[in-house]
C-alpha positions in Angstrom: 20.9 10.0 23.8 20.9 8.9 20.5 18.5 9.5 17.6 17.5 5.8 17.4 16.6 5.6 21.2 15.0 8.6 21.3 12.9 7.6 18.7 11.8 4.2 20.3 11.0 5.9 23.4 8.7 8.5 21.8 7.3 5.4 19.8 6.7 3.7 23.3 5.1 6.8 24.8 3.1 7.2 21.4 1.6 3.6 21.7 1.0 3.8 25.4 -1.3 6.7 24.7 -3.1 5.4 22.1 -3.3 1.5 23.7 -4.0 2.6 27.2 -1.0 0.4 28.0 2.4 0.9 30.0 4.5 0.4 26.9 4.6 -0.7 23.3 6.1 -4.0 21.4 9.5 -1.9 20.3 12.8 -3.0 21.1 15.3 0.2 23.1 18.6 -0.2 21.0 21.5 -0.8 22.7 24.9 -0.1 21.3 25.6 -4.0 20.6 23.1 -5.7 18.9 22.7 -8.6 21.4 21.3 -6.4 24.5 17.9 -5.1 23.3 15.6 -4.4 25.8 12.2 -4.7 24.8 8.6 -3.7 26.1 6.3 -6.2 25.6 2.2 -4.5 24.1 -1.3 -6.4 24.0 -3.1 -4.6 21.0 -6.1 -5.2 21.9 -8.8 -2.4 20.9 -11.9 -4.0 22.6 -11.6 -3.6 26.6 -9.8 0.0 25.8 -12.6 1.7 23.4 -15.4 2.7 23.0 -17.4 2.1 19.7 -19.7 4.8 18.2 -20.7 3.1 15.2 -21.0 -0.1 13.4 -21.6 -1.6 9.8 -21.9 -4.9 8.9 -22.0 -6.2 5.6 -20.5 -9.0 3.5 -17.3 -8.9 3.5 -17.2 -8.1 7.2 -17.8 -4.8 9.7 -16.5 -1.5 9.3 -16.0 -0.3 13.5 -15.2 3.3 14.3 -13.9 3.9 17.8 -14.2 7.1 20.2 -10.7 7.8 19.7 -10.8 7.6 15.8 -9.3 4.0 15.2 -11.5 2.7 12.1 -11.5 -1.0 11.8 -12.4 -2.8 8.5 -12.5 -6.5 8.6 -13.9 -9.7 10.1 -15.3 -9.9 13.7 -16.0 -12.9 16.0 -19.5 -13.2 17.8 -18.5 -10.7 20.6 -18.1 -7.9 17.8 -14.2 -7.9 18.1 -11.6 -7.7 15.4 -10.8 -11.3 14.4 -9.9 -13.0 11.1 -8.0 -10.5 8.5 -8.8 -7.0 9.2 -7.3 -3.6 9.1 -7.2 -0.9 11.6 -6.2 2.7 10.3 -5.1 4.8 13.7 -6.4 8.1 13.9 -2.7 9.0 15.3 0.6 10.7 13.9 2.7 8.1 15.2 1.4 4.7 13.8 -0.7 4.5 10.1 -2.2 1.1 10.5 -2.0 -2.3 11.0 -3.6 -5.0 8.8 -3.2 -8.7 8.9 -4.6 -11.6 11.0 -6.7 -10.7 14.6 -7.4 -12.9 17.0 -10.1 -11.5 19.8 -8.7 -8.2 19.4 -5.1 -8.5 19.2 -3.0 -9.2 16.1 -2.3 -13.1 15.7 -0.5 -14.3 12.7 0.4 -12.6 9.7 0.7 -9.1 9.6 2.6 -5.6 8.5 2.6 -3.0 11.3 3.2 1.0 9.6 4.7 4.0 11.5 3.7 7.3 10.0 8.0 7.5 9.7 8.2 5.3 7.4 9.4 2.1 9.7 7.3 -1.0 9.0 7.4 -4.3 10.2 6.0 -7.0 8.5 5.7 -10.7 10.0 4.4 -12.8 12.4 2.2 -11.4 15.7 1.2 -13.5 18.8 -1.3 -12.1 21.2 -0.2 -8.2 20.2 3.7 -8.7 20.4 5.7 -8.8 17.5 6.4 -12.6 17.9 8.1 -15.5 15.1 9.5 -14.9 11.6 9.7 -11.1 10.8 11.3 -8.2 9.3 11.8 -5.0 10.6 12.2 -2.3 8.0 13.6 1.4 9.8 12.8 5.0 8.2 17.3 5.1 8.3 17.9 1.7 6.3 18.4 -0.4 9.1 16.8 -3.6 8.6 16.1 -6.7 11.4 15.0 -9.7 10.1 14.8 -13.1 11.7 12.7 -14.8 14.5 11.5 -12.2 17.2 10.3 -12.8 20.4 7.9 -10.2 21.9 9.5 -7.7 19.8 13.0 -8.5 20.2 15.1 -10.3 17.3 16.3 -13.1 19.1 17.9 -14.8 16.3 18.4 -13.7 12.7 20.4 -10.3 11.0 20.6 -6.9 11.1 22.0 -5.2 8.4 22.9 -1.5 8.4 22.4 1.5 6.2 26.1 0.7 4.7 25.6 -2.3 3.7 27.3 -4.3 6.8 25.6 -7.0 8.7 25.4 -8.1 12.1 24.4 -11.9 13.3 22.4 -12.2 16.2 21.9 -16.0 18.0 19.6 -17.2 20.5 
């Protein structure tokens, strides 16, 4: 197995842990660019923790979560992350996330950090990695285009060498 697969697989197992989920929003490379297979996430931190504390104040509420999450940002009526907000992960795998939430999940703009160094940074729906994005790896790979639940579907991927790849819908 490569090193590119294996990472995405601990990545999935990483985020299934901390989300209480079955699998994460990372696409499994395949050798050829067009047959990603992807596992779709919901990042939703409400139904899955518990909150020990709370602050409000003016520019919004600071949460901190049983497993260590802290949230900083704005919150809707039911006390959930929604509006811009950051969440910092108490987690070696994934730093943060900060950008636009919607009930809980990111919606919108938003940049998404691995503690390796990959990022992406572009448009969420409901959790997934979903719209016009680009996803930077720790190894110089670079997707960028229109994903689909965490899948480019349609854009570029240009390698560490310089060379690019086309993918189409």
């Amino acid at each position: 197995m490569d090193k590119t697969k294996l990472k995405m697989i601990l990545t999935l197992f990483i985020c299934s842990a901390l989300f209480n989920i079955t699998a994460c929003n990372m696409p499994l490379l395949d050798p050829k660019p067009t047959s990603f297979k992807v596992f779709e996430t919901k990042i939703s931190m409400t139904p899955l923790t518990i909150k020990v504390d709370q602050i409000r104040n003016s520019q919004g509420s600071t949460i901190k979560y049983e497993e260590g999450h802290v949230y900083y940002g704005k919150v809707n009526n039911d006390e959930q992350p929604h509006g811009n907000g950051k969440i910092e992960f108490a987690d070696d795998e994934i730093i943060s996330y900060e950008g636009n939430w919607s009930k809980s999940m990111p919606h919108g703009k938003g940049m998404l950090i691995w503690a390796n160094g990959d990022i992406y940074e572009g448009n969420f729906k409901s959790g997934a990695m979903t719209g016009d994005g680009i996803m930077k790896f720790n190894d110089g790979t670079q997707h960028s285009g229109e994903f689909s639940k965490g899948v480019l579907v349609s854009g570029t991927i240009t390698n560490p060498d310089g060379t690019t790849q086309t993918v189409e819908k």
